[in-house]
C-alpha positions as CSV (number, residue, x, y, z in Angstrom):
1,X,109.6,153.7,100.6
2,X,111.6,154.3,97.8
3,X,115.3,152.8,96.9
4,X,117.1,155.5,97.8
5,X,115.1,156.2,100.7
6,X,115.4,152.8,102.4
7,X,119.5,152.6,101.5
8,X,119.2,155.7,103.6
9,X,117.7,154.1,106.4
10,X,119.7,151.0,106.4
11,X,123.1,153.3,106.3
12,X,121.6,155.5,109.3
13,X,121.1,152.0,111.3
14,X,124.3,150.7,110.4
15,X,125.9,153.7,111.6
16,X,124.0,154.3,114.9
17,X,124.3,150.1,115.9
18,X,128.4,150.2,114.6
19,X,127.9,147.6,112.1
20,X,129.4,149.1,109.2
21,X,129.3,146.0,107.2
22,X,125.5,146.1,107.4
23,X,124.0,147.2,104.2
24,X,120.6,146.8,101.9
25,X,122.2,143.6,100.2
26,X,122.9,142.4,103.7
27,X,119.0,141.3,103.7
28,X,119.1,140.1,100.0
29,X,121.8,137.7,101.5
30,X,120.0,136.8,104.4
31,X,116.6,136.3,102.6
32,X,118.5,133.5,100.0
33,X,120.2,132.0,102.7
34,X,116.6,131.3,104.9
35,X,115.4,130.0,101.7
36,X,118.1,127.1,101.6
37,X,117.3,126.6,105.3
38,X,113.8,126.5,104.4
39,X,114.9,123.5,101.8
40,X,114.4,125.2,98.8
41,X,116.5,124.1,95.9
42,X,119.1,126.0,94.2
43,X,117.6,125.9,91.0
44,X,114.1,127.6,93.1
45,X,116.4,130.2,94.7
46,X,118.4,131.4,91.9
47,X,114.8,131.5,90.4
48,X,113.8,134.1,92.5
49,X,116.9,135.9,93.3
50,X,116.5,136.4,89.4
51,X,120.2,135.0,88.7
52,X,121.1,133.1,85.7
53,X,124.2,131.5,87.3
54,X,124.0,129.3,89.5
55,X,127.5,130.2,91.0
56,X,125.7,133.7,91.6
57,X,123.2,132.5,93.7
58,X,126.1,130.7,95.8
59,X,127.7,133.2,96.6
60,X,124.1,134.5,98.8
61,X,124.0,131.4,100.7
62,X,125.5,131.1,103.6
63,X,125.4,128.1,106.5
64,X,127.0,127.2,109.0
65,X,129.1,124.0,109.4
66,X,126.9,122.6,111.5
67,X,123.7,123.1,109.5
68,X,125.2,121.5,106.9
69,X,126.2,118.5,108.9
70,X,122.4,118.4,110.5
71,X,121.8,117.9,106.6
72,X,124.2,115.6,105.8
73,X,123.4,113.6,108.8
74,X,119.7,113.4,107.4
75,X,120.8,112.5,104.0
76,X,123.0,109.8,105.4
77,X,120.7,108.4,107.5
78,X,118.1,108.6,105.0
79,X,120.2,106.5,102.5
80,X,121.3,104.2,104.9
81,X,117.6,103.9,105.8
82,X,117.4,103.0,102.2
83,X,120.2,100.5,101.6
84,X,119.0,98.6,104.4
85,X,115.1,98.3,103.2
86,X,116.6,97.0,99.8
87,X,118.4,94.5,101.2
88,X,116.0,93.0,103.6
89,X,113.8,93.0,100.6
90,X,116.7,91.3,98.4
91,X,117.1,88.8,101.0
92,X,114.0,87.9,101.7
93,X,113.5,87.4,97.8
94,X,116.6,85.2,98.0
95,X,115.4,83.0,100.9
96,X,111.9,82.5,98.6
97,X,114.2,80.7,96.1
């Protein structure tokens, strides 16, 4: 299927479900934002979106407020996780001394 062909078909959904925002970049948008959920990095995305700027490729991304507090939530924990490993291990040195 062609490009002109498939914006055809896309525009002849749109209209029949009522969703005239729905377009052919719609996808495009929701193809770059499955690949942040699927953890890939910015710099991977933007990659294969085939943008230079990274403030491009933002713009195609788009998650919700509470994916991105399930991620933060991971990241804290994962730090904390961290923090508290280094100190046992700092103490622990301490108490050998």
């Amino acid at each position: 299927m062609g490009p002109s062909s498939w914006s055809k078909t896309v525009e002849r959904i749109a209209r029949r479900a009522g969703a005239a925002r729905l377009s052919t970049h719609t996808f495009r948008h929701l193809r770059l934002t499955d690949l942040a959920r699927a953890d890939w990095t910015i710099d991977q995305i933007a990659q294969y979106a085939g943008h230079r700027d990274l403030a491009t490729t933002m713009r195609y991304i788009h998650l919700s407020g509470r994916e991105l507090a399930a991620r933060l939530h991971r990241a804290s924990t994962s730090v904390q996780q961290d923090r508290e490993h280094l100190l046992a291990a700092l103490a622990a040195l301490a108490a050998v001394r």
